[in-house]
N, C-alpha and C positions, 0 to 999 in steps of 0.2 A: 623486571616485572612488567607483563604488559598489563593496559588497563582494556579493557571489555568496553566497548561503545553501547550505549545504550538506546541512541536516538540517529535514525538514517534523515537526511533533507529528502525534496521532494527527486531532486537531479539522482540522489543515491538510489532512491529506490526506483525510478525510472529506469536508469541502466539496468539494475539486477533484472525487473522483468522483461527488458529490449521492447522498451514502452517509450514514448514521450511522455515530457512532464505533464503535458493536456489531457495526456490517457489515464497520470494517476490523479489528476486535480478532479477527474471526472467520476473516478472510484469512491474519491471522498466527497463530493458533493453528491453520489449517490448513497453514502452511507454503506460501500461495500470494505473501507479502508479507513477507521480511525487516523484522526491526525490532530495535532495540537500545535496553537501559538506561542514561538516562543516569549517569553516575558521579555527578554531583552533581543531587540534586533527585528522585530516582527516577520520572524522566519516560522514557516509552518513545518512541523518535524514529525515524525512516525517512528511511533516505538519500535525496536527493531521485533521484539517479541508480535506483535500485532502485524508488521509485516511478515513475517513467517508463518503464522495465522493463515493471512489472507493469501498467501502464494502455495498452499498446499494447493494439491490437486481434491477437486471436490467431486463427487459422482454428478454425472449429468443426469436431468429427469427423462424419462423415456417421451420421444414422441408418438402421441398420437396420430393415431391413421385416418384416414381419410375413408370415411364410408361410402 
């Protein structure tokens, strides 16, 4: 039986997106990447649900032209 992970570190989800960890610390200090302290070990972790979330592809807004 495998068990299902529920919680990626920050180095896990770095890799997945071929990010640095400073690229995703910066996700979640801008509020674009939920993230939580763990109670033991003061490790900050991201649900794996919430990163799959935030790594969909998301439509970009159209730019504006310049008149």
């Amino acid at each position: 039986m495998t068990e299902e992970r529920d919680w990626l570190t920050l180095g896990e989800v770095a890799e997945r997106l071929g990010v640095t960890q400073r690229a995703v610390n910066k996700y979640i200090q801008q509020g674009k990447l939920a993230a939580y302290k763990a109670a033991v070990g003061n490790r900050t972790l991201v649900k794996v649900d919430d990163f799959e979330a935030f790594s969909q592809p998301r439509p970009r807004a159209p730019r504006k032209r310049a008149s």
